[in-house]
C-alpha positions as CSV (number, residue, x, y, z in Angstrom):
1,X,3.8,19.3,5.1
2,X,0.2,20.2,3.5
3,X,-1.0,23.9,3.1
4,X,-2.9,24.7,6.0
5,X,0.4,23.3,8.6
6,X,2.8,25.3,6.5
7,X,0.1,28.3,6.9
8,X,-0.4,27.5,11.2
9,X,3.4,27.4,11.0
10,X,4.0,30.6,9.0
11,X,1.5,33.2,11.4
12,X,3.2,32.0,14.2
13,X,6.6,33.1,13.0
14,X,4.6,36.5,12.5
15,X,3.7,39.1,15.4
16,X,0.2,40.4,14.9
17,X,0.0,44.1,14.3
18,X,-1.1,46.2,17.6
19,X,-4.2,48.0,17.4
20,X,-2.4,51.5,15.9
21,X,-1.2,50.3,13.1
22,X,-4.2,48.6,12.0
23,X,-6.3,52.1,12.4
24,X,-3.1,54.1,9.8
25,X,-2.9,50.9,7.5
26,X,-6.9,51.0,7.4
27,X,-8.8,47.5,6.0
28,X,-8.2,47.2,3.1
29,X,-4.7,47.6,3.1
30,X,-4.5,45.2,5.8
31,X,-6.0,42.2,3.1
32,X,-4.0,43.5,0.7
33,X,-1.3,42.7,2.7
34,X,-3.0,39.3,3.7
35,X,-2.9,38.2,0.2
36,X,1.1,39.2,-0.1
37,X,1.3,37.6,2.6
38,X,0.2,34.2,1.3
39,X,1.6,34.8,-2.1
40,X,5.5,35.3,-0.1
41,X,4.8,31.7,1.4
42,X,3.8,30.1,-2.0
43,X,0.1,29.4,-0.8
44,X,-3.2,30.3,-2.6
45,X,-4.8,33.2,-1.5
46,X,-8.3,31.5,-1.2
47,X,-11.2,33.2,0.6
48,X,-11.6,31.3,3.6
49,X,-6.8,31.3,3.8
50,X,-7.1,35.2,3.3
51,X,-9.6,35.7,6.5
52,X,-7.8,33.3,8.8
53,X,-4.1,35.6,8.1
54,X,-6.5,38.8,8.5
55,X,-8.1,38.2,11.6
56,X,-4.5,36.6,13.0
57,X,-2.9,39.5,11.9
58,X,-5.0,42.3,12.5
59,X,-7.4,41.2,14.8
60,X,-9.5,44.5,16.0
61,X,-9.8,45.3,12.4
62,X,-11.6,41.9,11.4
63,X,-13.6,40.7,14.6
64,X,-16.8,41.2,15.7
65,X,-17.7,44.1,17.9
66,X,-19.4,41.4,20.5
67,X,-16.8,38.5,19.8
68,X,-14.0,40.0,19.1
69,X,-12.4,36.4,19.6
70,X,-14.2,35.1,16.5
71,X,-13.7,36.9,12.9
72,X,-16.1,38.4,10.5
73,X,-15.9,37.3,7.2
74,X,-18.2,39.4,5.6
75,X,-15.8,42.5,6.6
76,X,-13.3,41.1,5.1
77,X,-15.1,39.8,1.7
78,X,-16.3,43.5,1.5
79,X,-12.4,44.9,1.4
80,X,-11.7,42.1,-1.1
81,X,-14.5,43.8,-3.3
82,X,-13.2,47.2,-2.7
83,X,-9.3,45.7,-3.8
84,X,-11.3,44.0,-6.7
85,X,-13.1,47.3,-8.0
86,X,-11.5,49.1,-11.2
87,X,-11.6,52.1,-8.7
88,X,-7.9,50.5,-6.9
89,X,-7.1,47.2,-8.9
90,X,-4.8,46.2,-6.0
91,X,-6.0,42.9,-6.2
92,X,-7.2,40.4,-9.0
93,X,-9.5,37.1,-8.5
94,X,-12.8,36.4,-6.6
95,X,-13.9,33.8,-4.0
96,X,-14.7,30.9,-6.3
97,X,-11.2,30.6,-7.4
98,X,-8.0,32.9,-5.3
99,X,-6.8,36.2,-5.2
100,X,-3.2,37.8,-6.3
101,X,-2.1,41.0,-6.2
102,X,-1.5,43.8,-8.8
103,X,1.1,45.8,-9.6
104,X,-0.8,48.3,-7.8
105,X,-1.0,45.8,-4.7
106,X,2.3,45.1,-4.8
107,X,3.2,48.8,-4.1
108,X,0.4,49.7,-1.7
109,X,2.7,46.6,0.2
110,X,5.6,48.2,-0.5
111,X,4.2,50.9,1.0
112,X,3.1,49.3,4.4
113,X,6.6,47.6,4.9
114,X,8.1,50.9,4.7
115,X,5.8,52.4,7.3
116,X,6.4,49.5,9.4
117,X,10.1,49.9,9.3
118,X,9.8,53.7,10.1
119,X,7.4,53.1,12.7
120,X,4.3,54.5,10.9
121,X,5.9,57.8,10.7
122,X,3.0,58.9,7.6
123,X,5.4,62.3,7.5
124,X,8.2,60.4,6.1
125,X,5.7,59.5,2.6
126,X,5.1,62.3,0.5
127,X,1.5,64.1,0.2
128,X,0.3,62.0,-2.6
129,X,1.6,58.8,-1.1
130,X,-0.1,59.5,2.3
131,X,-3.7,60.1,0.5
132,X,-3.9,57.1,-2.2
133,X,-0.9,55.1,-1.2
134,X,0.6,55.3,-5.1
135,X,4.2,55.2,-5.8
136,X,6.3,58.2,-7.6
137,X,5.6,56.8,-11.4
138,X,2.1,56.5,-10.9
139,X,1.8,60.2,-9.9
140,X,4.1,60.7,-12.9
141,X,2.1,58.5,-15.6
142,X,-1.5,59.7,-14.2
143,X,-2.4,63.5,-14.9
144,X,-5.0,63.9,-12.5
145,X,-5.7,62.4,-8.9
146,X,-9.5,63.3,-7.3
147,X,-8.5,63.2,-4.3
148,X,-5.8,64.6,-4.4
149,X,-7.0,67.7,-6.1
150,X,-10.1,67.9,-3.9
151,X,-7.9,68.3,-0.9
152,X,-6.0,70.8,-3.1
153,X,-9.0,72.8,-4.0
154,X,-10.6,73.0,-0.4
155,X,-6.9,74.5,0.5
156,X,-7.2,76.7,-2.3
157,X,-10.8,78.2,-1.8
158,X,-12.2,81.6,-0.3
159,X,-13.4,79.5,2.6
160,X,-10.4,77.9,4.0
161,X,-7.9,80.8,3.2
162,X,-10.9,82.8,5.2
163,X,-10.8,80.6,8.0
164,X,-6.8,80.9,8.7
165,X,-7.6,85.0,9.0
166,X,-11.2,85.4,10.0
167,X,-13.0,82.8,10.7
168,X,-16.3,85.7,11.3
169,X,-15.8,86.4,7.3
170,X,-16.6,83.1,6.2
171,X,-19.5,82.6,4.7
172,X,-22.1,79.7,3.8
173,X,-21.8,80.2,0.1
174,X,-18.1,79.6,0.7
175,X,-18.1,76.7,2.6
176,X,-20.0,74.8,-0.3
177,X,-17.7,75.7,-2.9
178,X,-15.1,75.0,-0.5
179,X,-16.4,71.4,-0.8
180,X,-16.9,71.4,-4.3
181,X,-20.4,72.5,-4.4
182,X,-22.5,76.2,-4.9
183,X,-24.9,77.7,-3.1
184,X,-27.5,75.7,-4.4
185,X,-25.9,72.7,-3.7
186,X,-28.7,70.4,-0.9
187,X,-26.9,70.4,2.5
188,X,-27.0,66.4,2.1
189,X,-24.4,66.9,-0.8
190,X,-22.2,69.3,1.2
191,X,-22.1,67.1,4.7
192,X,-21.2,63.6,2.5
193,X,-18.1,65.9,0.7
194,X,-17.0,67.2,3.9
195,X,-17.1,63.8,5.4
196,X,-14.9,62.0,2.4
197,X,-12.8,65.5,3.0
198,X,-12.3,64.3,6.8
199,X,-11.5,60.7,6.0
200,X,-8.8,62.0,3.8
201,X,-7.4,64.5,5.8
202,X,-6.7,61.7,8.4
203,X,-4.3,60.0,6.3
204,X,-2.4,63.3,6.0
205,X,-0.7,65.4,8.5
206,X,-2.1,68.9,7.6
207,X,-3.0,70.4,11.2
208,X,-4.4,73.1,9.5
209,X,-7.0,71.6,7.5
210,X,-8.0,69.3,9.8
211,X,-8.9,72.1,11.9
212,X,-11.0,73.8,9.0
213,X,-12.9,70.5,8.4
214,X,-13.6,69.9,12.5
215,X,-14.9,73.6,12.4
216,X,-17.4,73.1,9.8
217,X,-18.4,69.7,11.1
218,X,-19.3,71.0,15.0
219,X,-20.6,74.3,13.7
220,X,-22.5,72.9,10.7
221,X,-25.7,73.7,11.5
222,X,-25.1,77.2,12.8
223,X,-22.8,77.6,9.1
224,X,-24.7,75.5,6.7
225,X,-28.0,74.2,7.7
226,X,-29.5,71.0,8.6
């Protein structure tokens, strides 16, 4: 049997992932697990092999908006960047040749199977795992995590410990630094922190927080500025 039968063969064995799951696991997770996916069936992870199992697997994550029958590749080559970058190293390779996965893939899979098998329950991973998706030794080996501690530090500031008592007492100034900025910082600078501080907080299950961020989002002109 040649590679692309065994490959047909193989995704229909496998249920594609409903629309949920693909929203927790997020994009490029979902090609990580693409590329294990080929790896496990002893088939190249090539470019064009890598966006056929995403789009079968996870098909609202890689479709077009209009055609959501058809896929879009350039999605999908722009996750295989982001896997690439030295910022995650969960994947090694490029489209002229095939892609594996890292160590660092391997457990970010690792990770997904076990969410899978406790129905996305994001509770049952601890804090650290929930935000970057790193195993126990990694947190161990590496002394510092950014976004980890930038969550961290918006729980920690004036602003946020404000907010849980008096929402009335919290000031502009505060907000910034809350967001790792002062109160010189361009409101520009602020809004682009406090959206990387939402897309964070939606991997966690901090109720609190979230509602801190949501506050400063619908009330940021009346508490920040334009």
């Amino acid at each position: 049997m040649n590679e692309k039968k065994k490959l047909l063969n193989e995704l229909k064995k496998h249920d594609t992932f409903n629309e949920e799951i693909q929203k927790k696991v997020g994009r490029d997770r979902a090609v990580v697990y693409s590329v294990y996916f080929l790896e496990n069936i002893g088939i190249e992870a090539t470019f064009q092999r890598i966006s056929v199992v995403a789009f079968k697997l996870f098909p609202e994550s890689f479709s077009f908006l209009e055609f959501p029958e058809y896929p879009d590749s350039r999605v999908i080559r722009n996750c295989l960047w982001h896997c690439v970058h030295k910022s995650k190293q969960w994947l090694i390779g490029s489209d002229k040749t095939h892609y594996n996965t890292t160590e660092k893939g391997k457990e970010v899979v690792k990770i997904f199977l076990k969410l899978i098998e406790n129905n996305m329950d994001i509770k049952s991973l601890p804090f650290y795992l929930q935000i970057r998706g790193i195993t126990k030794k990694e947190l161990i080996t590496k002394a510092t995590d950014a976004e980890i501690n930038f969550i961290q530090e918006i729980k920690n500031s004036k602003a946020y410990l404000l907010f849980m008592r008096d929402k009335d007492a919290v000031r502009s100034v505060d907000i910034k630094k809350s967001l790792g900025g002062d109160r010189y910082s361009p409101s520009s600078y602020i809004y682009n922190k406090l959206t990387k501080a939402l897309k964070l907080s939606e991997l966690t299950n901090d109720t609190n927080l979230k509602l801190y961020l949501n506050w400063v989002k619908n009330n940021w002109s009346k508490l920040v500025g334009d």
